[in-house]
N, C-alpha and C positions, 0 to 999 in steps of 0.2 A: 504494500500500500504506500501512497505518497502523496505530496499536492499540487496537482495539477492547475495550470489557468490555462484553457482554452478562449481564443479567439477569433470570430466568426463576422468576417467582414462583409457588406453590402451585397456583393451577389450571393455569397452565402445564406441571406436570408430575406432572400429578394421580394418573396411572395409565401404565403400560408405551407402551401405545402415543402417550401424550403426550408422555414423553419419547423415546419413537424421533421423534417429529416436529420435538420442538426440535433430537436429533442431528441429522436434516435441514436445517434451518435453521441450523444453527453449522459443518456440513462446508462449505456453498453460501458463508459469510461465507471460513472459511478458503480453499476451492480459488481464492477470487478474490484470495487473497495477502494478505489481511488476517492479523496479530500478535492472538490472540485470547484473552483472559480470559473464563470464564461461570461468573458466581456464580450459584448457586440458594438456594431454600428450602425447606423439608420440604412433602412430598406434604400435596396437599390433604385437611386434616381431621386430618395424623399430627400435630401439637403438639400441637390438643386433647384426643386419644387422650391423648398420654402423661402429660398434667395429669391426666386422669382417672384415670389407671393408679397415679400418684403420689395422687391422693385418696384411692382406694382403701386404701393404706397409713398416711397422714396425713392430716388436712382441713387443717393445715397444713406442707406439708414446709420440710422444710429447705433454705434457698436455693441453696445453695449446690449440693446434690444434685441439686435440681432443677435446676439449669443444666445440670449433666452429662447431666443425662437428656434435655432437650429438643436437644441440641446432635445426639444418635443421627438425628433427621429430617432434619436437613441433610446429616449422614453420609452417611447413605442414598442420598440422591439424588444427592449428588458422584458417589460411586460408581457408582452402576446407569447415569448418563449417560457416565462415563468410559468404559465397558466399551462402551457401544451405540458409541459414538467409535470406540473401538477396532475392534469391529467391522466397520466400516464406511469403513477400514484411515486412518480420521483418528488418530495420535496423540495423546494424552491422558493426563494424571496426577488425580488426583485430589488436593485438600490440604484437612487443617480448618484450621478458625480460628488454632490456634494452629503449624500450621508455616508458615501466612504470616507469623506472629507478628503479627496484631492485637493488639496490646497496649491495654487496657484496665486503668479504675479496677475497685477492687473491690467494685462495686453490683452485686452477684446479681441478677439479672434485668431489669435495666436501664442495663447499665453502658454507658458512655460512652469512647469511642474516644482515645487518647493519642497511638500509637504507629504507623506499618504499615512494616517494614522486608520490603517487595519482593524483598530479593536470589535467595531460590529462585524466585518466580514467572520472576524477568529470565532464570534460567538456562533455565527451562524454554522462554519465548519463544525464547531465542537458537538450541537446537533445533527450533523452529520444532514444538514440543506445545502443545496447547490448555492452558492449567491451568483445571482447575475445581473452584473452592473453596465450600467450603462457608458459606453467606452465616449471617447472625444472631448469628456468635459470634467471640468472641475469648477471650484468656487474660488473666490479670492477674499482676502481678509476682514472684508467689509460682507462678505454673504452673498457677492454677486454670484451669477453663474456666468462664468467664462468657458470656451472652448480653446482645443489642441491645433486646431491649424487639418488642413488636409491631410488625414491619413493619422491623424491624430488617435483612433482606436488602437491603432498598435502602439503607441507611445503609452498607454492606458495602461495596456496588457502587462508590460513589458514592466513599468514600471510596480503596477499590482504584484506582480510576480515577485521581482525583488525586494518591496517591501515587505510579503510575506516569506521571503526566503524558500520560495516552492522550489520544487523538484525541477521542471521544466516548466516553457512556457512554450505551447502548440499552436500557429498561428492560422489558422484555417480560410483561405481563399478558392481561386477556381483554377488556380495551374498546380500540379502536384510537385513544386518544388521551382529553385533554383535553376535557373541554365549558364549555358556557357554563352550563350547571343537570345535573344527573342527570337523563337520560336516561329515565329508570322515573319518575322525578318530572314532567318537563319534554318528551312526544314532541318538538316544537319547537327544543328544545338542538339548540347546533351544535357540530361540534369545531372547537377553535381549533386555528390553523396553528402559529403561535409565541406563545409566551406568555415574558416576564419574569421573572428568577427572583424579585423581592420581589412579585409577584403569587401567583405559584404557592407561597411562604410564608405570606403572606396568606390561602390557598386552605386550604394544610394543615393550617394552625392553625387554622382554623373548621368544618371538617368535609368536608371533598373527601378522598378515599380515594385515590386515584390514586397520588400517593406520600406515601410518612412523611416527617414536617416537618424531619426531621435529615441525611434528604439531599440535601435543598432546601436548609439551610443549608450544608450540605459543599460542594454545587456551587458555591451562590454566593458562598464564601468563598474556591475557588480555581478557581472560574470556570470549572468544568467542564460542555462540551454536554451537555444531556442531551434523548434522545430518548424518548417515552413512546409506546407500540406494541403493538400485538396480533400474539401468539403464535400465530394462527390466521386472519391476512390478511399479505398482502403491501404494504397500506395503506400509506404514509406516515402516520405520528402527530401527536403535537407536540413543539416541539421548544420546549424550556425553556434561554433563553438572558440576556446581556445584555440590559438595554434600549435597546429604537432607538425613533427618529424616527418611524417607524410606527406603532408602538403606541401613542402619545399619541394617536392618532385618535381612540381607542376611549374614551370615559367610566367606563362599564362593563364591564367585561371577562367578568362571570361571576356567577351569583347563589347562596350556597351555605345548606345548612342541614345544623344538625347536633342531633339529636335525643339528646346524650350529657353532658348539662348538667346539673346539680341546683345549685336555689336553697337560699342559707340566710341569713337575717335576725336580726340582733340588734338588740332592740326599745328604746327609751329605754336608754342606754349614757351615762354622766358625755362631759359634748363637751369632753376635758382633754387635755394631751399627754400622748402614751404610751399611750392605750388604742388605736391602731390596731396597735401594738406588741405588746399582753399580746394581742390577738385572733387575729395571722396568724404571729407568732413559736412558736406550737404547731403549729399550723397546717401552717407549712415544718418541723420538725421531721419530723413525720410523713409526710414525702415528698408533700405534696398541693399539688397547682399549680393556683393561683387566677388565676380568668381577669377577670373581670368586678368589679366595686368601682362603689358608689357608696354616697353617704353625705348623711342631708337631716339640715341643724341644725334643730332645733325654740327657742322664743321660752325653754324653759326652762331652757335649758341643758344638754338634751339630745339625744343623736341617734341615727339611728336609718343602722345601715351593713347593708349586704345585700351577698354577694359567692356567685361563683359558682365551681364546684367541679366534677370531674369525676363522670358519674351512679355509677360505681365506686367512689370513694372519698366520697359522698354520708352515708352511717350515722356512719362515721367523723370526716369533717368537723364533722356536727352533734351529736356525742357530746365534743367536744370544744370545738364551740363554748356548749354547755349547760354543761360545765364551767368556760370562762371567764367567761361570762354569767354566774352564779353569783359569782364571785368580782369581779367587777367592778359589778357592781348592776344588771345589764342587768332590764328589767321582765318581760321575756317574750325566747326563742329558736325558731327556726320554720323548716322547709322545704319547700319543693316538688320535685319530681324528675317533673314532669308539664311541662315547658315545653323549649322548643327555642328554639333562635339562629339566626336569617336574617342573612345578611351579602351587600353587593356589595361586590366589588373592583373595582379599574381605576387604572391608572397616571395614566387621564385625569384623573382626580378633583383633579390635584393644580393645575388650570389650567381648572378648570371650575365655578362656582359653583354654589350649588342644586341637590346630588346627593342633602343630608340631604333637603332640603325634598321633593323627589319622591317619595323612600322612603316620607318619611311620612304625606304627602296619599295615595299608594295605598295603602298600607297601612289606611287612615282611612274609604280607601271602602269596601273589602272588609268593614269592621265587625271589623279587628283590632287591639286594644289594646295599648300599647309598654309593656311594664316596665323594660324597663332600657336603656339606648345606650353604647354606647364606640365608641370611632372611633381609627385610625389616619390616615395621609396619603393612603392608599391603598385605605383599608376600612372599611366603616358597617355596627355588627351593632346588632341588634337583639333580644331577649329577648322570647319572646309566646307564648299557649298552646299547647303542644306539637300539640292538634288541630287549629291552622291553620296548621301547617308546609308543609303541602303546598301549598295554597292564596297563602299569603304566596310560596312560590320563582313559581310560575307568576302572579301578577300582576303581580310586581317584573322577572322574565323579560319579558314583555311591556311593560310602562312604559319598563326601557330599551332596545327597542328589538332586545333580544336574539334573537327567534324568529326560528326560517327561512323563508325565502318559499319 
């Protein structure tokens, strides 16, 4: 026996009869004597519903409101799988955010996790009831209800998990695990067996969907299993853990792209200190997280920095970098929101020479052009026209070796 948190995202409990199938699958965990927590998320499509429902009223609401209101979809589904529970004579409570007491900063719609004081879940385990809580959200110090940001249920899980010190935490979607490339991009992709948790950070951060980058760092800040699984097999998934000895076999681990990038370039800028300062010190004001930086001196004593931005916050970014370009003497300010990011990962990478150079001699053949590079110890992205994303993952796939026989 042990203590399990399962969680069971969107298309996993898209519709009635999906979540009678997850109760199936969470009675089968409990009748074998498993201590059981199942976070969820709002039925598939109910968040964007209620953005829209709140557009309707404002084109921009009130944060604050709208946290309340997006918090109703995970409501919902606590409940309606608490009762099929019930039903199905497994004991069950349902809880939101806030009587777990996730305790959370006060960033509306993106708030970040402080606090998780367990004590009602433990009471609920010690009765030996399923608790299933409602994932995405929490409260902030004042009693508000805030939510986790997109993809924020597995920040939830993840977290839950750790503060209970569970056994594992099972994250239940609709692909039965990890790949080495997206599947719809890549026939070829394999799923991997175990993967690393600064892999699968490395993964998150450049575009793999599979899980959100925050509870990839939860896990691997207190070291919690995590199993990544389909809701609609019996498969074994993958399982995101410590690094072993094994996994240095692997050079590459994974080829990823992420098509949700927008470029923005400030053209001849004074090369003085402090102007990288007056550029991204507005920049981070305005809540916008810059990924990519590079920056050429030119013989005149000017330079020219390009950095990259999320395609969301793209208008924004570059209305604000027109405004400092302006006030700094930049000669010209410019965007693109047409290009994408190829990145490999691989633990091997850190004991293996000549990973950049591959990337880029295939890349070279294919007739695709590198704008931009950053690299990590573990991960090589690259910046190139968004319409040879696809093309770029499936020859990089192939080069290291990645396809299935």
């Amino acid at each position: 026996m042990g203590l399990i948190v399962q969680k069971f995202g969107g298309t996993s409990v898209a519709d009635i009869d999906r979540i009678r199938n997850v109760a199936r699958r969470v009675a089968g965990t409990y009748r074998r004597g498993d201590d059981l927590v199942v976070i969820v998320s709002a039925m598939a499509g109910v968040t964007d519903g209620l953005i829209g429902l709140a557009r309707k009223v404002n084109d921009t609401p009130d944060k604050r409101e709208l946290d309340a209101l997006l918090a109703t979809g995970e409501q919902t589904t606590a409940t309606l799988l608490a009762m099929t529970l019930t039903s199905m004579n497994i004991p069950a409570r349902s809880l939101m955010g806030f009587q777990v007491e996730v305790r959370t900063d006060h960033c509306f719609g993106n708030a970040r996790i402080q606090d998780i004081r367990v004590d009602r879940v433990r009471r609920l385990l010690q009765e030996r009831t399923v608790a299933v809580v409602a994932g995405f959200q929490g409260c902030d110090a004042e009693g508000n209800i805030t939510t986790l940001g997109r993809g924020g249920s597995d920040t939830s899980a993840v977290a839950i998990a750790a503060a209970l010190k569970a056994d594992a935490c099972e994250i239940y979607t609709d692909v039965t695990g990890v790949f080495t490339a997206d599947p719809n991009v890549v026939p070829k992709a394999r799923k991997i067996d175990r993967i690393c948790f600064e892999e699968m950070l490395e993964m998150a951060s450049i575009g793999a969907k599979v899980l959100q980058i925050r509870s990839v760092e939860f896990a691997m800040k207190y070291n919690v299993p995590v199993h990544v699984r389909s809701s609609f097999s019996d498969e074994e998934g993958t399982m995101v853990v410590q690094e072993d000895n094994g996994m240095e076999r692997v050079v590459v681990s994974a080829v990823t792209m992420n098509k949700n990038d927008a470029r923005i370039t400030l053209r001849k800028v004074p090369d003085t200190p402090g102007i990288a300062a007056r550029i991204f010190t507005p920049v981070a004001a305005a809540g916008i997280c810059v990924d990519m930086i590079i920056q050429n001196t030119r013989a005149s004593g000017k330079t020219d920095l390009t950095f990259t931005v999320p395609k969301g916050d793209y208008q924004t970014a570059l209305a604000i970098g027109r405004t400092v370009g302006g006030e700094i003497g930049a000669e010209d300010v410019f965007g693109d929101d047409t290009i994408a990011k190829v990145s490999v990962t691989g633990v091997g990478m850190r004991s293996h020479p000549g990973v950049a150079a591959r990337m880029f001699a295939c890349l070279a053949r294919e007739g695709i052009n590198i704008q931009m590079i950053s690299t990590s110890e573990i991960r090589i992205s690259c910046l190139i026209e968004q319409k040879y994303a696809e093309l770029a993952v499936q020859a990089l796939h192939t080069e290291f070796g990645l396809d299935a026989s």
